[in-house]
C-alpha positions as CSV (number, residue, x, y, z in Angstrom):
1,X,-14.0,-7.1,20.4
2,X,-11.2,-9.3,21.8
3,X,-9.3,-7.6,24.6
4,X,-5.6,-6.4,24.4
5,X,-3.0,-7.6,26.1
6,X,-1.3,-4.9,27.8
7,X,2.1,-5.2,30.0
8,X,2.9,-2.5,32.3
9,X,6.6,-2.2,33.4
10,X,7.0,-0.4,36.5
11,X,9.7,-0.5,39.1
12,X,13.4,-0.5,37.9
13,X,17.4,-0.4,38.7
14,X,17.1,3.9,38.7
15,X,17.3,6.6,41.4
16,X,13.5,6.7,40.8
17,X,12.2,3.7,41.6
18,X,9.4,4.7,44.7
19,X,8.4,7.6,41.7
20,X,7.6,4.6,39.1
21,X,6.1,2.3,41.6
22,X,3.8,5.6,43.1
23,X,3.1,6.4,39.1
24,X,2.6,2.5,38.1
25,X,-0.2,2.3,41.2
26,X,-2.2,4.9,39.9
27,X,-2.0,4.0,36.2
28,X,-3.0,0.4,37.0
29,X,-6.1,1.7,39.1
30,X,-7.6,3.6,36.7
31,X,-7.1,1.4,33.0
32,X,-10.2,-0.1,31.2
33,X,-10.7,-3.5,31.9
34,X,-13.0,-3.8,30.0
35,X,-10.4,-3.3,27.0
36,X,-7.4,-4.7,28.4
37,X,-5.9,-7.4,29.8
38,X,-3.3,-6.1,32.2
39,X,0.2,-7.5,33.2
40,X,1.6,-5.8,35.8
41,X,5.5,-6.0,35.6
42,X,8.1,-5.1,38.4
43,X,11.3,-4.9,38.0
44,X,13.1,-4.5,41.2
45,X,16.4,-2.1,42.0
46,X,18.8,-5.7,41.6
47,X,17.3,-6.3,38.1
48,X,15.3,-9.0,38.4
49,X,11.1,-9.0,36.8
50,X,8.2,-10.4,38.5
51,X,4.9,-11.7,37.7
52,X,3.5,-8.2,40.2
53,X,0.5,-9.9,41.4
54,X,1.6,-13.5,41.2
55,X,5.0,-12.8,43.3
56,X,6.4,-15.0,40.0
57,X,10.0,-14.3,39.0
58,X,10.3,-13.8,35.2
59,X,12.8,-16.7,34.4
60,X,12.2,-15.9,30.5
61,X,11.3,-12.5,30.0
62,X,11.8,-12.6,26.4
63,X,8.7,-14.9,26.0
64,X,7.0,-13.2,28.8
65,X,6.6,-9.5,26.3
66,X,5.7,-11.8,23.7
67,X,2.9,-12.3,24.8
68,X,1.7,-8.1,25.1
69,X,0.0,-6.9,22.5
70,X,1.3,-3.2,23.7
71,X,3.5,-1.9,26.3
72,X,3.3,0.8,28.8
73,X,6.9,1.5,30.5
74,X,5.7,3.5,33.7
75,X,9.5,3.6,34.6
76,X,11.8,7.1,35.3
77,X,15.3,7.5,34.9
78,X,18.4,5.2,33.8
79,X,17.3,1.7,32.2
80,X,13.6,3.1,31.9
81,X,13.6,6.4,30.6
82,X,16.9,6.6,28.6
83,X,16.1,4.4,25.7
84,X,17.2,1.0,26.9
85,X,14.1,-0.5,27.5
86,X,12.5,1.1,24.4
87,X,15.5,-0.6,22.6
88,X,14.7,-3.9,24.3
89,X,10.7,-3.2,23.1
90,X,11.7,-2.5,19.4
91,X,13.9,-5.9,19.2
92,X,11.3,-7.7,20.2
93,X,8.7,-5.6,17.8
94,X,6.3,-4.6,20.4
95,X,4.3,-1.4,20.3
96,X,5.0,0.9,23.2
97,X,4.0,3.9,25.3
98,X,6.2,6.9,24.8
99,X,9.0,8.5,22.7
100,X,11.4,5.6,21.2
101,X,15.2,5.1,21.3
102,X,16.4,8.3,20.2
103,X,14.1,11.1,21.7
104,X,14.6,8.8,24.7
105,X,18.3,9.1,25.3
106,X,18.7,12.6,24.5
107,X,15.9,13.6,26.7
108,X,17.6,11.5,29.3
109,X,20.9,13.9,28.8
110,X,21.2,17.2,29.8
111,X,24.2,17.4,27.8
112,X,22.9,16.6,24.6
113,X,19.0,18.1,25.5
114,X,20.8,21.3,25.3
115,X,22.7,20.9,22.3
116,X,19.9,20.0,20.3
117,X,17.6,22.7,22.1
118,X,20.5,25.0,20.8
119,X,20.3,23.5,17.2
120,X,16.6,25.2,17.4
121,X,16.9,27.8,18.3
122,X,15.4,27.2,22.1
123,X,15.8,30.0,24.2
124,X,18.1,28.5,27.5
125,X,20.0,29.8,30.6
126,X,23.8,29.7,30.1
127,X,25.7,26.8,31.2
128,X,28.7,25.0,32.0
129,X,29.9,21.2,31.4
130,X,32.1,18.9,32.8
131,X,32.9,15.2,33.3
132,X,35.0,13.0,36.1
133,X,37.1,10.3,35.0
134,X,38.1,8.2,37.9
135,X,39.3,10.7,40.3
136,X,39.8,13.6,37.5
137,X,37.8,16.4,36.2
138,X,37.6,17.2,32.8
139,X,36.6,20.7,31.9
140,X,34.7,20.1,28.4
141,X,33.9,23.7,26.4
142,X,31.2,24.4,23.6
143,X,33.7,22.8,20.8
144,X,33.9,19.7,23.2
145,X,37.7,20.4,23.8
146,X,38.5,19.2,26.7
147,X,41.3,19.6,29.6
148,X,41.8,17.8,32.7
149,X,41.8,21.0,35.7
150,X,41.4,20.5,39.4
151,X,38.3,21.1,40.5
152,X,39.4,24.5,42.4
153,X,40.3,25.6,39.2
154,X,37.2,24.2,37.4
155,X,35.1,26.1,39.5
156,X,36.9,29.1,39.4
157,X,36.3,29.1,35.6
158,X,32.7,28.2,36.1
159,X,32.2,31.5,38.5
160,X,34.0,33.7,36.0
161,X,32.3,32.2,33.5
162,X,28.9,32.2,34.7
163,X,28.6,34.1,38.3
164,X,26.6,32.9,41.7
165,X,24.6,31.5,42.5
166,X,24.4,28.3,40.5
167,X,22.7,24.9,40.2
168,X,24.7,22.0,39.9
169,X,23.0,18.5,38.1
170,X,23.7,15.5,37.0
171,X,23.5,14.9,33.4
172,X,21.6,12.0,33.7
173,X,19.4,12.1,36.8
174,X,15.7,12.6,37.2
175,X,13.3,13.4,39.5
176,X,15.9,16.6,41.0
177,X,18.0,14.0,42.5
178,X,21.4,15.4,42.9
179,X,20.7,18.6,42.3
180,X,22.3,21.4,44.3
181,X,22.1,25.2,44.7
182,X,25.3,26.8,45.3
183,X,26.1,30.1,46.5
184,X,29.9,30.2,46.9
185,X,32.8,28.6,45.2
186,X,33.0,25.9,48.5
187,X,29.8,25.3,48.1
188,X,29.8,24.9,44.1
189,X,33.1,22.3,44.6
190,X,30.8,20.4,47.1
191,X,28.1,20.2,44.9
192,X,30.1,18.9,41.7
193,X,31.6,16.0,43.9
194,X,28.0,14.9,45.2
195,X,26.8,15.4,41.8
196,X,29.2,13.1,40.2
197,X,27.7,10.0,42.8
198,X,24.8,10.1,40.1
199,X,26.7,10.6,36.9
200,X,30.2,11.2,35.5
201,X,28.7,14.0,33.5
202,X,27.9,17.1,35.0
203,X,26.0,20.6,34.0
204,X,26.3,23.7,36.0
205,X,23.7,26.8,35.0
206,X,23.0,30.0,35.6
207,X,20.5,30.8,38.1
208,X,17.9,33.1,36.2
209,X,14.7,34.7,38.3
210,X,11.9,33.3,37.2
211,X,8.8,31.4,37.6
212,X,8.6,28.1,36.7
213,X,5.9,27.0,34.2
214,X,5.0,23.5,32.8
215,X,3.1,22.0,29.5
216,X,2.5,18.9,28.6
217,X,2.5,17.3,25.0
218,X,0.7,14.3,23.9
219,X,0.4,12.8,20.4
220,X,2.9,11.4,17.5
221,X,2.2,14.0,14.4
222,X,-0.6,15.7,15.2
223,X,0.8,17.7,19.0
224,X,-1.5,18.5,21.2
225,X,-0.3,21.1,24.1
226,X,-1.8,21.6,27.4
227,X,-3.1,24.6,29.1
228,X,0.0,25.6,31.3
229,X,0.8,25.1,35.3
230,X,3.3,26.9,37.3
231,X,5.4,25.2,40.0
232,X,4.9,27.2,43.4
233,X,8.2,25.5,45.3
234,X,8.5,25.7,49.1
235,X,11.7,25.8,48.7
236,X,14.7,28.1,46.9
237,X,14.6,25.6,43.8
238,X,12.4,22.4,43.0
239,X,14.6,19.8,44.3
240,X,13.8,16.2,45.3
241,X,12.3,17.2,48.8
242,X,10.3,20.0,47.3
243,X,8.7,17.8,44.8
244,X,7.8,14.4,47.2
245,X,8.4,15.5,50.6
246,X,7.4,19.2,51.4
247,X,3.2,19.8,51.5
248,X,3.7,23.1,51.1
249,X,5.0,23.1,47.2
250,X,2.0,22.9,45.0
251,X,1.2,23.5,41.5
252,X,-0.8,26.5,40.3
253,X,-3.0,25.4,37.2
254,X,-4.1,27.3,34.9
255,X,-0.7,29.1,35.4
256,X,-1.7,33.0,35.7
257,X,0.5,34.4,32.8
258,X,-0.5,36.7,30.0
259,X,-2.5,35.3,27.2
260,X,0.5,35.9,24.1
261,X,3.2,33.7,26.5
262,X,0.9,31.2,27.4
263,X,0.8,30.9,23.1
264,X,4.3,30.9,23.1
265,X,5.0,28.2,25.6
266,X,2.8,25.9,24.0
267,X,4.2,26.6,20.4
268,X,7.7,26.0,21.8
269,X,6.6,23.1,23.4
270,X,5.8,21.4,20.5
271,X,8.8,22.4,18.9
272,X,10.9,21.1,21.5
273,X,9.2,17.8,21.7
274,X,9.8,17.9,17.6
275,X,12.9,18.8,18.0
276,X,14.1,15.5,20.0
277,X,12.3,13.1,17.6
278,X,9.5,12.7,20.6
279,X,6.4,10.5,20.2
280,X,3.7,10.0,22.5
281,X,4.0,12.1,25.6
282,X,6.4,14.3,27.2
283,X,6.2,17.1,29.9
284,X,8.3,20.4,28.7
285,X,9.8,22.6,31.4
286,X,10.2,26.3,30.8
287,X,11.4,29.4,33.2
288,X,10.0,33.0,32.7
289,X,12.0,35.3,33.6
290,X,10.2,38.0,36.0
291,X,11.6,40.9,35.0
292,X,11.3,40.5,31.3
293,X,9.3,37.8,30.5
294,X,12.0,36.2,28.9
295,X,11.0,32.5,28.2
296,X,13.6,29.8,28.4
297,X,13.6,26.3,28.0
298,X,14.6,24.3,30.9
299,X,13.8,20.4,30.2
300,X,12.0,18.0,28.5
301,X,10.5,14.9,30.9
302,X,10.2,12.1,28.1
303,X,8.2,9.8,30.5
304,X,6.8,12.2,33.3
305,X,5.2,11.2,36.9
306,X,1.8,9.9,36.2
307,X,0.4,9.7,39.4
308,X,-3.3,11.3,39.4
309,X,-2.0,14.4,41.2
310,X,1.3,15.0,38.9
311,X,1.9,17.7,36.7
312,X,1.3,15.8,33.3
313,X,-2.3,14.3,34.1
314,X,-3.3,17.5,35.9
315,X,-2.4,19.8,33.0
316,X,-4.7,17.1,30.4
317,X,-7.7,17.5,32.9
318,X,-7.8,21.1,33.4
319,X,-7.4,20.9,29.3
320,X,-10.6,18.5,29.4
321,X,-9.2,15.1,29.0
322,X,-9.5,13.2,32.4
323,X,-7.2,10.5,33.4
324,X,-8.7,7.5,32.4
325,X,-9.1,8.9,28.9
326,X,-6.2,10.2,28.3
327,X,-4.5,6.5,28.9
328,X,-6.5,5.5,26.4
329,X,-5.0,8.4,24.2
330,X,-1.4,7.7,25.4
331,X,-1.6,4.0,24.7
332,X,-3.3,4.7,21.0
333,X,-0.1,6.9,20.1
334,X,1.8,3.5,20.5
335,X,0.0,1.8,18.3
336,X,0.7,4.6,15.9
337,X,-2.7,6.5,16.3
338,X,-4.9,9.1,18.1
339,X,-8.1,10.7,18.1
340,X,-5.6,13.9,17.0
């Protein structure tokens, strides 16, 4: 049987390019080579794609994908993560790993996660949205009205509206980058203005007490879910530094919740995935609340870290599908199939 040529993008222009180049190096490692012939492809933070092993620029990159008989895009964030490269894949008519244009996009956007999370009915923790334009901010309500306010003002509404503390994200930011606790009104002003470095669109939520659990998703019709993992952050939230830089976070897998939630979870994260148009794979975030076992929706991760120790891979080997086969799996899906 004649091998495949695969291409794997890695790299990119986005806040999160050392978590695609960390996710790329394990992927590569651990592919059959027996069944593929790889192309490693970096794109680096100025734009530009490389031959990986070769140190070749890419002078015609068009002719370059040709050539793959799939794709695998181990990028995160903007340009990787938000549909432009999948819309870059389907002009060219190349299979590829991962939800398309659409579930990409909206995955990518806080904003418009949680307005289709809303649309089914997914439990979520109250929030806030606002955008800057130039130097302004816009305060933008649940009708998308909006009004230009100062930012004092802004967050005065935002603490009425929704109390202290808060987090403060960008709309469009992975990987926690940007992403802010704040306690008081100072610091919630503080936190909008770093926040809008990263985006012009930005979503301010209710802080709920509750433990973080994660499942992961994988297949095109046919969805299979995970066992569960919980998130055990060494710090107040899981920000950037918890996640990559603090030893002490880990993740807790199987996560040590009753039987009927663990059901739950995984039911709503299929429906979530659904929900966004997903294909593929995708890692579904949810909070549990620990007074009432209240599940909420937090996120969808339409291309998740896929280094052998992140949450995604983990969740599939505790769930008996190690990580060699389940890159088999994920790269089937693009093709339009599974073993599912």
């Amino acid at each position: 049987m004649a091998k495949e040529n695969l291409g794997v993008i890695f790299g990119g222009m986005s806040t999160e390019s050392e978590v695609s180049e960390a996710s790329a190096k394990s992927v590569l490692a651990n592919l059959n080579k027996e069944k593929y012939n790889i192309y490693p492809i970096y794109i680096s933070k100025d734009g530009n794609w490389w031959k990986y092993e070769e140190k070749e620029k890419i002078e015609n990159i068009v002719e370059y994908l040709k050539q793959m008989d799939v794709v695998f895009p181990v990028l995160h964030g903007l340009y990787g993560e938000d549909g432009t490269i999948q819309g870059l894949l389907e002009l060219l008519k190349i299979p590829y790993v991962g939800c398309g244009i659409l579930a990409s996009s909206v995955g990518m956007d806080k904003v418009y996660t949680k307005i289709i999370f809303e649309k089914a009915g997914l439990k979520q923790a109250k929030y806030e949205y606002i955008r800057k334009y130039k130097e302004k901010y816009i305060y933008v309500d649940k009708q998308f009205n909006e009004k230009e306010m100062p930012l004092k003002e802004i967050s005065e509404k935002i603490v009425k509206k929704l109390g202290l503390p808060v987090f403060v994200k960008p709309s469009r930011s992975g990987s926690s980058v940007g992403i802010n606790k704040a306690c008081t009104q100072e610091e919630l002003e503080k936190n909008i203005e770093e926040a809008s470095q990263f985006d012009n669109k930005i979503i301010i939520e209710e802080q709920i007490e509750a433990r973080e659990i994660e499942c992961a998703v994988l297949g095109n019709e046919e969805i299979k879910a995970s066992i569960l993992g919980e998130v055990k952050s060494a710090e107040s939230f899981y920000s950037y530094s918890a996640k990559y830089q603090n030893k002490a976070s880990f993740t807790e897998i199987p996560a040590d919740i009753p039987q009927e939630i663990s059901d739950e979870i995984r039911k709503l994260a299929v429906k979530a995935f659904k929900a966004i148009d997903g294909k593929g794979l995708s890692r579904v975030d949810f909070f549990v609340d620990k007074s009432t076992s209240e599940i909420y929706i937090n996120e969808i991760n339409t291309l998740p870290g896929f280094t052998e120790i992140s949450m995604y891979p983990q969740l599939f080997a505790a769930s008996g599908i190690n990580y060699k086969d389940l890159l088999d799996e994920i790269i089937e899906t693009a093709k339009g199939g599974s073993s599912f």
